[in-house]
N, C-alpha and C positions, 0 to 999 in steps of 0.2 A: 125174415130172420134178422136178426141183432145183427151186429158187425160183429164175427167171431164168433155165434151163438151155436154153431153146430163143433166146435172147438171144445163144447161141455161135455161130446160124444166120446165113449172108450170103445178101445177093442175089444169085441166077444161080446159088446152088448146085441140082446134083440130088437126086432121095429118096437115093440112096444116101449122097450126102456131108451131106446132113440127117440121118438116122440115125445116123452116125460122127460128126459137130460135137456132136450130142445125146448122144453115149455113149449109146447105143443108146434110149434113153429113148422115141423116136418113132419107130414104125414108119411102114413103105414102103405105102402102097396099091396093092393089087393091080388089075390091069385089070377080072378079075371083078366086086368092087366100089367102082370106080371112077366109074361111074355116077350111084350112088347118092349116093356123095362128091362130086361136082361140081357145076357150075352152066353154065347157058347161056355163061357168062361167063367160068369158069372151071375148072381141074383140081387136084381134091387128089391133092397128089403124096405127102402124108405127113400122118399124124396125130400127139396124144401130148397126154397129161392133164399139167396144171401146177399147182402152189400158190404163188400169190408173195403173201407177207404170208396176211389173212384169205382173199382169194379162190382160189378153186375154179373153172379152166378148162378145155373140153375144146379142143387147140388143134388147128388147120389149114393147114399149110402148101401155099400154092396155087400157081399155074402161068398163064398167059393161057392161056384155051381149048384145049388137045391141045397147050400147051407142055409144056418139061419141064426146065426152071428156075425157081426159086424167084422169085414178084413180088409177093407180100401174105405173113403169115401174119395168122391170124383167129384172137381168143381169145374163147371164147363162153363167158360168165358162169353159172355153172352154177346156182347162186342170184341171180333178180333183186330181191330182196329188199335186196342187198347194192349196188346202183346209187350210191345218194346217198355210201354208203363209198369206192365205185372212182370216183366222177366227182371227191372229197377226194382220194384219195392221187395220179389223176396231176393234178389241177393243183396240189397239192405239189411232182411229180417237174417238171412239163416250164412252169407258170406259170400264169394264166388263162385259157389259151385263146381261141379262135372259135367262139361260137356260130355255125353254118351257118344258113342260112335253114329254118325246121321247115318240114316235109312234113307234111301228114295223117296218116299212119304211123309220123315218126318224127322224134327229137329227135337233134339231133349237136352235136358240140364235137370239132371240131381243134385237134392244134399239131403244129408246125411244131419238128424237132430238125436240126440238121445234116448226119442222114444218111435222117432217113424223116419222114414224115404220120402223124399217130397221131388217129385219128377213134375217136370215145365215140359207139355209137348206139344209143338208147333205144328202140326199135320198140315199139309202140302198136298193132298189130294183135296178134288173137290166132294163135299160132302152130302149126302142127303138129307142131313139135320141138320147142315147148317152152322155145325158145328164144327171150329179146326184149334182153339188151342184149349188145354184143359190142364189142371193142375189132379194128381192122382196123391192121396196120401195114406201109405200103408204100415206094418209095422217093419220096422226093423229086420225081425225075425218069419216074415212072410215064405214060408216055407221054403229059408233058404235061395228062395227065386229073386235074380236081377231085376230089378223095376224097370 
């Protein structure tokens, strides 16, 4: 995907009009493994790999639990080596931010743009994906709920 090309994505869009806004860049998750793709919490409704600037992410476009509208996408850091790079360039893009109160698990930093929450989270446990920092970006108004 482009640098920034999942950026042409709205909220309440479906996979299909996620895939179309992406120029086809991000595929539709299929129900078969949809499962595997999901969370207690949530439904990936579409996936799609991105490069903006140095970083390398595999991205996730989600859903609230057996929704089927778009209410997060999740960019997960495919190198975390590259942390201290991506927590510099967005508080370049969006200012200082909010440190969150740390977890045991996990380090976070929000801000706050006019139309979404953009949460930095460092996860500190060891992972079985492989995976430990991830960029989450939701709306604003996400049911009221602290990111």
């Amino acid at each position: 995907m482009k640098a920034g090309g999942w950026r042409f994505v709205r909220w309440g869009m479906t996979a299909e009009e996620i895939v179309a806004a992406s120029e086809g860049c991000a595929r539709r998750i299929e129900a078969d493994e949809r499962e595997g793709q999901s969370g207690d919490d949530f439904t990936t409704l579409a996936v799609a790999e991105a490069v903006i600037g140095p970083f390398e992410f595999d991205v996730s476009f989600r859903a609230l639990r057996d929704g089927t509208t778009l209410t997060t996408v999740r960019l997960e850091l495919r190198d975390a080596e590259h942390y201290a790079g991506l927590l510099a360039a967005l508080t370049a893009e969006y200012g200082a931010g909010e440190a969150l109160p740390r977890e045991p698990d996990r380090e976070r930093v929000r801000w706050r743009t006019v139309e979404a929450a953009v949460v930095l989270k460092r996860l500190t446990w060891p992972m079985d994906l492989g995976v430990d920092v991830v960029v989450d970006y939701e709306p604003n108004d996400a049911n009221g709920a602290e990111a």
